[in-house]
C-alpha positions as CSV (number, residue, x, y, z in Angstrom):
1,X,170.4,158.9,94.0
2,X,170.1,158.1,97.6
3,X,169.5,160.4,100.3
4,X,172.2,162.0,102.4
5,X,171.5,163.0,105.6
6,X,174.1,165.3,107.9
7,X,174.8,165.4,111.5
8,X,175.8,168.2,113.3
9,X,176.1,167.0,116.9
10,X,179.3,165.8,118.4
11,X,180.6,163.6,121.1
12,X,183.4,162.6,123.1
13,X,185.7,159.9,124.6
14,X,184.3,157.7,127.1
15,X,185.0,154.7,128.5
16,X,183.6,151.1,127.4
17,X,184.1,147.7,128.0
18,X,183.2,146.2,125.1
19,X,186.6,144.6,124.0
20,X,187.2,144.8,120.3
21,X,186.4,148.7,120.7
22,X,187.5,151.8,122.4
23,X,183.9,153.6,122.6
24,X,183.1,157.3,121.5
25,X,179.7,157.9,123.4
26,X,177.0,154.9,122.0
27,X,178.1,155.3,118.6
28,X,181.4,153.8,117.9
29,X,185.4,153.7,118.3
30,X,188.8,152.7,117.4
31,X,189.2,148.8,117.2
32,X,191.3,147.9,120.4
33,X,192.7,145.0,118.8
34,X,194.9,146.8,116.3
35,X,196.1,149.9,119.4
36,X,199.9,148.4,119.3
37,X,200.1,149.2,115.6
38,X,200.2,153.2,114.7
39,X,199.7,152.2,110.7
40,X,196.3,149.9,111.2
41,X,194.7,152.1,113.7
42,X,194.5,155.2,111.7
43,X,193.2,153.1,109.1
44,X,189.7,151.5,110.6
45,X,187.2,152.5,113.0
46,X,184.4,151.2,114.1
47,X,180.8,152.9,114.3
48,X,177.3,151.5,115.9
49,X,174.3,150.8,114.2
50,X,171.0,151.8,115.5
51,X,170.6,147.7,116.1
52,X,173.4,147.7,118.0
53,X,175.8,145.9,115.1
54,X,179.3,147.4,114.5
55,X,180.1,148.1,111.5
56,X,184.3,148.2,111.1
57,X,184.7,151.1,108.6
58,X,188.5,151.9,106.2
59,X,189.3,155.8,107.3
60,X,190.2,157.6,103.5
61,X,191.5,160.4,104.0
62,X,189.8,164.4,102.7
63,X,191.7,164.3,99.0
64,X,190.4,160.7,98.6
65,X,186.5,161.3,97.3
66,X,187.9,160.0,94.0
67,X,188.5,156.2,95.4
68,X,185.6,156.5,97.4
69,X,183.4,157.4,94.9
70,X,184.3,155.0,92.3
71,X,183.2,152.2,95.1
72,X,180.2,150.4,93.8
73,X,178.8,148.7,97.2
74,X,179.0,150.2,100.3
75,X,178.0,153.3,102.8
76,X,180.6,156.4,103.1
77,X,180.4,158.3,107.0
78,X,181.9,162.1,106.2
79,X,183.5,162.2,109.2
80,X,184.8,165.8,111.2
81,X,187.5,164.8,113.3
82,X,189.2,167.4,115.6
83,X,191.5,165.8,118.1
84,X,190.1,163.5,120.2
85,X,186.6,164.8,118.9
86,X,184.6,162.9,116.1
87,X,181.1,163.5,114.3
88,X,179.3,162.0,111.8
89,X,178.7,164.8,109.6
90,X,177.4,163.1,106.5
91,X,176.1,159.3,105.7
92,X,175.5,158.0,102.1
93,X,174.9,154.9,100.1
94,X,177.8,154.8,97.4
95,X,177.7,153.3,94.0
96,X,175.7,156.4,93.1
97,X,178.3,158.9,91.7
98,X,179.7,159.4,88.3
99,X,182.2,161.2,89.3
100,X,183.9,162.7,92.8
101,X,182.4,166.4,92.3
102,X,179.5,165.6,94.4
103,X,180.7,163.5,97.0
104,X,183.9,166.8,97.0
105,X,180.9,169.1,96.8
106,X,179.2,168.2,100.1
107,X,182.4,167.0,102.2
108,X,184.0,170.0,101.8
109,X,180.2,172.4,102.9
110,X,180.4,169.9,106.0
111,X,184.2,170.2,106.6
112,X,184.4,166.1,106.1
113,X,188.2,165.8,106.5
114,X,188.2,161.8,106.7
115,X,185.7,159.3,104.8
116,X,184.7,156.0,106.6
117,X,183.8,153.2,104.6
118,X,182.2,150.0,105.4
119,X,182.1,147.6,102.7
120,X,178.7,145.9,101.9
121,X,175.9,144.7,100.3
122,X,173.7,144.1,102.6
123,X,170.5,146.2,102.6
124,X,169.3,147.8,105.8
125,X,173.5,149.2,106.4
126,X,172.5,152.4,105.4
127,X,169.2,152.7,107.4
128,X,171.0,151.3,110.4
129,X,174.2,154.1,110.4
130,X,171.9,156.5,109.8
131,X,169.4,156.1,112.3
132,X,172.1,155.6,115.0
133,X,174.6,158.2,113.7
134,X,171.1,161.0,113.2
135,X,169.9,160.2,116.5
């Protein structure tokens, strides 16, 4: 089993002008190109690698660990959102659980009420969300 490593610093809305993404501090934001569309928008975000890649994430909502832990490639962001506030609270490799008890386990000790998911299997994904996300 991987490591998971938590975050407990959070930060704000501020404004960027990169133009596929509205920016939350260095780390990431909502895609800009799906704003007109309510349904879309709640369901991808987009967060900043320590190289500087973004890595467009699916939002799952707290209740969906089971789907997300049933994913065989890819890196799960337990995310704390409280209005316009976001933190990374938790970051881990999936493809590693047999069931959703721990993934449930540790989202609800962070208070993780959405799960972003970026599909991959590329190695270095996990090293690069953590080390911007932990930083």
């Amino acid at each position: 089993m991987s490591p998971a490593y938590s975050q407990t610093s959070p930060f704000g809305l501020r404004p960027h002008d990169d133009k596929y993404h509205r920016d939350r501090g260095d780390k990431g934001g909502e895609l800009t190109s799906l704003a007109r569309t309510q349904t879309l928008r709640d369901r991808f975000f987009s967060w900043r690698g320590l190289s500087g890649r973004s890595y467009v994430c699916s939002i799952f909502k707290a209740g969906e660990e089971a789907f997300v832990a049933d994913i065989t490639l890819g890196v799960a962001i337990g995310v704390i959102r409280s209005g316009v506030d976001i933190r990374a609270g938790f970051v881990t490799q999936l493809g590693q659980y047999d069931n959703c008890a721990q993934l449930c386990t540790v989202g609800r000790e962070l208070g993780v009420n959405e799960w972003h998911v970026h599909f991959s299997n590329s190695n270095g994904v996990f090293e690069d969300l953590t080390g911007s996300l932990l930083s």
